[in-house]
N, C-alpha and C positions, 0 to 999 in steps of 0.2 A: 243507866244504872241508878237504883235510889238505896243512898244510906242512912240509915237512920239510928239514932240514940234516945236511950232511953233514960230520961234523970228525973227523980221526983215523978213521976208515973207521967210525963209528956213526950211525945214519941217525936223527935226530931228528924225532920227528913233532911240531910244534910247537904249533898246536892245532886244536882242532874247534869248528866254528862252528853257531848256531843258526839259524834263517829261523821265520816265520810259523806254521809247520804239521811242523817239526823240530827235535826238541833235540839236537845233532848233535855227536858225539863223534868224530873221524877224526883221520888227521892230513894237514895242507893237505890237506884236503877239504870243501870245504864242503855241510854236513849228512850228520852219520854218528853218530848214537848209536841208531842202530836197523839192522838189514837187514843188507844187503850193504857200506854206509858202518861198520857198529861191526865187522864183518868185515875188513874192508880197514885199517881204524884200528888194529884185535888184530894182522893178520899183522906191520904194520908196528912195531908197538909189540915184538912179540916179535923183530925181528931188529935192536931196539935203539932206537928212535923215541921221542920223546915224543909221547905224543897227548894226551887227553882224559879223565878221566871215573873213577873208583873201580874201577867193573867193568872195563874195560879194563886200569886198573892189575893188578889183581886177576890178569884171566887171562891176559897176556900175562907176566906177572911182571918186568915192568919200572917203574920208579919215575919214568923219563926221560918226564914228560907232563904237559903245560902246557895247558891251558884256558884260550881266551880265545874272551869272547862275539863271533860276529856275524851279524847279521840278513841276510842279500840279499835282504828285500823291503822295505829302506830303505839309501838312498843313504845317507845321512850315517852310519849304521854300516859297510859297508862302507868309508866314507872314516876314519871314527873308528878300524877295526881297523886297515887299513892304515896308517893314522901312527904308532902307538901300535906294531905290529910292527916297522917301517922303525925304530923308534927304539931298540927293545929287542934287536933280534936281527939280529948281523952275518951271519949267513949264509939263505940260500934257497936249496935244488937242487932241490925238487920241488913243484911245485903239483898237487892234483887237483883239479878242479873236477868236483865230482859230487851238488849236491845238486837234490832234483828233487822238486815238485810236481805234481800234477792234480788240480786244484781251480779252483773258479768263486774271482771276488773282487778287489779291487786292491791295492798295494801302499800304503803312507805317499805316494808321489810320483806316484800315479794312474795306475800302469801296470797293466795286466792283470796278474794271479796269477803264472800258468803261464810269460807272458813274461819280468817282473820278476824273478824267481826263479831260471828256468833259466836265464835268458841275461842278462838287463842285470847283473845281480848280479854274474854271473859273467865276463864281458865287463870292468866296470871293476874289477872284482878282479884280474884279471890284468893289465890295462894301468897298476895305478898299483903292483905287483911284478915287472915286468920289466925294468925296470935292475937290481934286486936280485939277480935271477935271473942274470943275463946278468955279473955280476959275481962271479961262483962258479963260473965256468969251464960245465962240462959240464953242463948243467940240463934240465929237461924240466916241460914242462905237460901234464898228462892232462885230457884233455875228456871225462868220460863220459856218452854219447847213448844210444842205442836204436834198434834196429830198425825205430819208427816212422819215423824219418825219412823213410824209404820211402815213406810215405803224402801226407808233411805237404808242405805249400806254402807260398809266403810273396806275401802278398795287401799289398803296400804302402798303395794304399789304408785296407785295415783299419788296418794297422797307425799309419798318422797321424792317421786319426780316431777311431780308438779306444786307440790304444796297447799292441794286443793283437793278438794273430797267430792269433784265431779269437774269433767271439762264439756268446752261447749256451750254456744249462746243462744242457740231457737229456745224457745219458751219452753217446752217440754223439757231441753237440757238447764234450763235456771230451775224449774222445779226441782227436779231430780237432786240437782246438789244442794239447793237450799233445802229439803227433806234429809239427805243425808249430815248436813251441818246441824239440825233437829237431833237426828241421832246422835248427834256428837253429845250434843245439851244432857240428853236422858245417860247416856253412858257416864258421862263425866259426873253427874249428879249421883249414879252408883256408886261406881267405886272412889269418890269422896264422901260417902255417907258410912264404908267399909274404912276409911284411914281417920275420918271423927270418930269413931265407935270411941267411947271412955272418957269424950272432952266434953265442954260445954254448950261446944256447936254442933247444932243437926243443920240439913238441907233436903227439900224436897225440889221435885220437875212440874211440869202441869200443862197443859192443854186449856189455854184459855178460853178455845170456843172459836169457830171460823172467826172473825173480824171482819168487818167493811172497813181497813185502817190504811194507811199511807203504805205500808210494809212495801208494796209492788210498785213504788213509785217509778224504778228504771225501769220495767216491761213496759214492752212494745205499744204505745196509747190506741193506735186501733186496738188491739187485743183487751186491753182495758176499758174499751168504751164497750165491745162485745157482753163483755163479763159481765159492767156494773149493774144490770138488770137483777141478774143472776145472788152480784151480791146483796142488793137492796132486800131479796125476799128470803134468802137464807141465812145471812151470817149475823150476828149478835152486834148490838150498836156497843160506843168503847164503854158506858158503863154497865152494861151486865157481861160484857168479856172483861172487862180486869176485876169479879168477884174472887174465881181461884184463886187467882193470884194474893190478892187480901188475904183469903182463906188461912193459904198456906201462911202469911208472913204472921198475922194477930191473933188464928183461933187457938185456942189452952187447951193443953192436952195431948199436942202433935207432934208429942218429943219420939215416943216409941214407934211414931209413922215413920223416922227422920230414913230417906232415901225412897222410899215410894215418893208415885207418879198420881196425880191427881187429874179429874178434870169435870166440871160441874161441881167442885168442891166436893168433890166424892173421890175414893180411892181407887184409883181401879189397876189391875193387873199388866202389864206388855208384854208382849213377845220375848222369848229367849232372847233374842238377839239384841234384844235392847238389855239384856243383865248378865249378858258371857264374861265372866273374871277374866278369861283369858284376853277379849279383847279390851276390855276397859282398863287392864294392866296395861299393853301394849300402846291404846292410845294415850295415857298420862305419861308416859316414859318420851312418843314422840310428840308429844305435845310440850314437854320440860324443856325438851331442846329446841322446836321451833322456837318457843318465847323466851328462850335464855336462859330457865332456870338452871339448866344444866349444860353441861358442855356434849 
């Protein structure tokens, strides 16, 4: 996750957070000290940010970078950073929320991996920084998804009984659900861009671009020596996959986009079912109670 603030026109990246399966250097982003996240953590670090991490210090040659642990495959760190933030640091203008697994497993609080991680994590991370945000004038939340969404579904059922938005460990079953935890991203990004309407804070989603990044590091290593060929000649190296991402968090102008879906720093349209009120109602209500916001 990378946070940042904005004082005297310097854009502070404040820190980069860890999960389960990432030791994450970015700034408000959570999970970025690998890929496209230590990419996005550098750009912002060099145009003045504090983020995270030695090497980031290093090669963005700024000194302005604050390291503070937090997990989003446990609640009470999440809650631990966020008070521990709210206390320390008067300002917030940018949240990314970008950190992302595919992996079998559960969380400390018995949610699924991929759920817990991409979405719940990420879900009350935001909801308990947005008075924050919203108190800095002109703010922005970056949600970054993936193209899978396209695929992914959201099966309520599962998700109550199992607290996971796909079961199952062959590789085809990690996609699947890691594609539907995408969906979560894009959903969640609507209908919070529908309860900002009037505030300070907008938030966009985005498809950063296939990646050759760490993301698949639990998949099966034969499976991933098959691939890397495949990824070497297709997919974006981390600095031209974390551009959207930029895009969305610094370009002027991007107030009246707020809850559109981007990718190539372009605007592009999704599927209904990536913008159904009815289900993005339903997922934030069970999404309130997984993370405790609500009983």
């Amino acid at each position: 996750v990378i946070f940042c603030s904005f004082t005297n026109n310097h854009k502070l990246i404040l820190f980069t957070l860890t999960c389960p399966f990432f030791n994450c250097l970015c700034p408000l982003t959570p999970g970025s000290n690998t890929g496209i996240r230590k990419m996005t953590a550098l750009d912002l670090a060099r145009r003045g940010a504090r983020a995270a991490l030695a090497d980031i210090k290093r090669e963005s040659g700024s000194n302005a970078v604050v390291f503070m642990h937090l997990d989003l495959g446990s609640l009470k760190s999440v809650r631990s950073f966020a008070e521990t933030f709210l206390k320390t640091e008067c300002r917030l203008d940018l949240l990314i929320n970008n950190a992302g697994v595919a992996c079998t497993g559960t969380t400390e609080d018995g949610l699924g991996m991929m759920f817990g991680v991409n979405h719940i994590g990420h879900f009350l991370l935001t909801n308990l920084l947005l008075d924050h945000l919203n108190k800095c004038g002109q703010s922005r939340v970056v949600n970054v998804a993936c193209v899978g969404h396209n695929f992914g579904t959201i099966d309520f059922n599962c998700l109550n009984s199992h607290k996971e938005v796909g079961v199952g460990d062959s590789f085809m079953d990690v996609f699947t659900t890691y594609c539907n935890s995408k969906l979560c991203n894009v959903l969640f990004n609507h209908e919070l861009a529908k309860r900002l309407h009037g505030t300070n804070v907008t938030c966009y989603t985005l498809h950063p671009g296939a990646i050759n990044s760490e993301l698949t590091r639990g998949i099966n290593k034969v499976a991933m020596m098959l691939m890397k060929p495949f990824f070497m000649f297709f997919f974006k190296n981390y600095v031209a996959g974390s551009q959207t991402t930029l895009h969305c968090a610094l370009q002027e102008g991007l107030e009246p986009l707020s809850g559109c879906y981007f990718s190539n720093c372009t605007v592009r349209n999704v599927y209904p079912k990536a913008r159904d009120d009815a289900v993005t109602k339903k997922l934030w209500e069970v999404s309130e109670r997984l993370s405790g916001l609500s009983s």
